[in-house]
C-alpha positions in Angstrom: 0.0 0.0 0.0 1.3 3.4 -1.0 1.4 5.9 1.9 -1.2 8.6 0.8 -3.3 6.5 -1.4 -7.0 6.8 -1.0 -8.4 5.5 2.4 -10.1 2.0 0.8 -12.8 0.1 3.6 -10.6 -2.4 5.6 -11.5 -5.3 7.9 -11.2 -4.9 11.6 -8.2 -7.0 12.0 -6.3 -4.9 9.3 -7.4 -1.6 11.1 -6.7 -2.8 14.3 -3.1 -4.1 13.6 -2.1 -0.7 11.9 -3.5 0.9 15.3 -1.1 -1.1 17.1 1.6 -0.4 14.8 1.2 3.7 14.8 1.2 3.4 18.6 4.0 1.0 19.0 6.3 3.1 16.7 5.5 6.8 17.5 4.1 8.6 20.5 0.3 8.9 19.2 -1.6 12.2 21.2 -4.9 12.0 19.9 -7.4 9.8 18.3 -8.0 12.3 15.1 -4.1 11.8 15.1 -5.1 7.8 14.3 -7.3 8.6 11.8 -5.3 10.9 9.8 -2.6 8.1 10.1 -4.7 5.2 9.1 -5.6 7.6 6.0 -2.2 8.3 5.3 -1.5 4.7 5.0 -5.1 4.0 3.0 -6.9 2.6 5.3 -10.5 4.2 5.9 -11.7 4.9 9.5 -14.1 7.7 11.6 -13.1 8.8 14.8 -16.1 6.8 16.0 -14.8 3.5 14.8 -11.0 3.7 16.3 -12.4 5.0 19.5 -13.9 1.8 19.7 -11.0 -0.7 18.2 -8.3 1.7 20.6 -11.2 0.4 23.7 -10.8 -3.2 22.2 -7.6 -3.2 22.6 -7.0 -2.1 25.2 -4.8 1.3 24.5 -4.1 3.7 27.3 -4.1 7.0 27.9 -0.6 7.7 29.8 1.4 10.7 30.5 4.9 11.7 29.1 6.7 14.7 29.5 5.1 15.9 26.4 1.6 15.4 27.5 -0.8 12.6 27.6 -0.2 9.6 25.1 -1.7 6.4 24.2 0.0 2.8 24.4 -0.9 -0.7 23.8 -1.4 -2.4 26.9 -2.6 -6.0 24.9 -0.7 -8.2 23.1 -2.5 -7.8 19.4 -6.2 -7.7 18.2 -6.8 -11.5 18.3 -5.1 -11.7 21.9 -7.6 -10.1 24.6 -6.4 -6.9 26.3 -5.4 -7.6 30.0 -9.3 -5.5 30.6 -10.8 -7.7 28.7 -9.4 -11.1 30.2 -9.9 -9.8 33.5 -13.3 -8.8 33.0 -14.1 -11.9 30.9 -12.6 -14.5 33.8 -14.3 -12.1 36.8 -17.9 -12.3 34.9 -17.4 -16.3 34.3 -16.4 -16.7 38.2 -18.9 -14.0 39.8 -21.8 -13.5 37.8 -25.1 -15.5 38.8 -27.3 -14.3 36.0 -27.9 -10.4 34.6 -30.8 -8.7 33.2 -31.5 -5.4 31.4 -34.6 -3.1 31.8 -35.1 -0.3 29.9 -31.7 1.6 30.4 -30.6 -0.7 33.6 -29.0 -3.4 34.1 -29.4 -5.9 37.2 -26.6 -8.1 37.4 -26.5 -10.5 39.9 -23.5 -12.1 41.3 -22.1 -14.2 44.2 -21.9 -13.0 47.9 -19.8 -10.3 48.5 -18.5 -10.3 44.8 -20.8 -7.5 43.3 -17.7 -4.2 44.3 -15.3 -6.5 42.3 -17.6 -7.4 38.8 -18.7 -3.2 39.2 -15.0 -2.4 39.5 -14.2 -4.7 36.2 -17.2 -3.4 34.1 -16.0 0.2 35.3 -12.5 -0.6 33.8 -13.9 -1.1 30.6 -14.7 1.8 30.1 -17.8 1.0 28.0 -18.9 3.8 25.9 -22.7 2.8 27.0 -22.1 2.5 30.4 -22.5 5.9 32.7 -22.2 4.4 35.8 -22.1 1.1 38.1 -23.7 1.0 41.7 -22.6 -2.4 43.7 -23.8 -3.9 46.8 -23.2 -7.3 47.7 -24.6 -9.6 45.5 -25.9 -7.5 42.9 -24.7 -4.6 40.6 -26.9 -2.2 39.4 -25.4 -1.0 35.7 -26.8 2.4 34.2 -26.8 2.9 30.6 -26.9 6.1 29.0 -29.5 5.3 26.6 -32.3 2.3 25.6 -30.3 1.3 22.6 -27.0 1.4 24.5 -28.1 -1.0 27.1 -28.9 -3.2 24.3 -25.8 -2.8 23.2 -24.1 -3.5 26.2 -26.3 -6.6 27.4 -24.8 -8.4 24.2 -21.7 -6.9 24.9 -21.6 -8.6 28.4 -23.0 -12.2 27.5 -20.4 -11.6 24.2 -17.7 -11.5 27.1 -18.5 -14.5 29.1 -20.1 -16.7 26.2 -23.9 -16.9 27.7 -22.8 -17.6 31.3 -24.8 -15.4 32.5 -28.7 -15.2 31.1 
């Protein structure tokens, strides 16, 4: 691929990799910074979408002398980030069953495990999640919206393969 060539639709996987790549090789400040890189290198992508493959996997935000910068904290896009593999092995271990309603979510976990699974799903950082309340068996999960609790219930059951119902 010729650097400056028109951005051409790319698979996830592709995307993903040259994410890794940019942040690997150069200190990368901002995700419009990713775009205009993935562009660069022909690959199409909206701000929206590597928002969501830098959350995947598993980029963070750190600070340098310079400023804040992002790194990869995973070890590729078909290897789980350590957040997800955490997340993925707490749900499997804690989680009893979980439930959505309208914009909440009940999920329902052993004794005393319900700060831990809240503290995981917080982690996340799930764009549809705006906020996690935990007892001691039980987490309540708020959504910001109808659609983004749908989202998120099949994100959760997509993380711990239908453990959970």
């Amino acid at each position: 691929m010729s650097v400056g060539a028109a951005p051409h639709p790319t698979g996830k996987a592709e995307r993903q990799r040259a994410i890794l790549d940019l942040v690997r090789s150069r200190a990368v400040r901002t995700q419009e910074e990713i775009v205009a890189s993935l562009h660069q290198r022909g690959l199409e992508a909206t701000q929206a979408t590597v928002s969501r493959d830098m959350r995947e996997l598993g980029l963070a935000r750190v600070h340098d002398p310079e400023g804040v910068r992002y790194v990869a904290t995973g070890g590729g896009p078909d290897e789980p980030s350590p957040t997800t593999a955490r997340l993925r092995t707490v749900m499997r271990e804690h989680v009893r069953s979980m439930e959505f309603v309208e914009h909440l979510g009940v999920v329902h976990t052993r004794p005393s495990s319900a700060p831990l699974v809240a503290l995981v799903i917080d982690a996340a950082h799930f764009e549809e999640v705006a906020g996690t309340v935990a007892g001691d068996d039980t987490v309540l999960v708020v959504a910001r919206t109808r659609p983004a609790a749908r989202r998120l219930a099949d994100r959760l059951r997509t993380v711990f393969q239908g453990t959970a119902r």
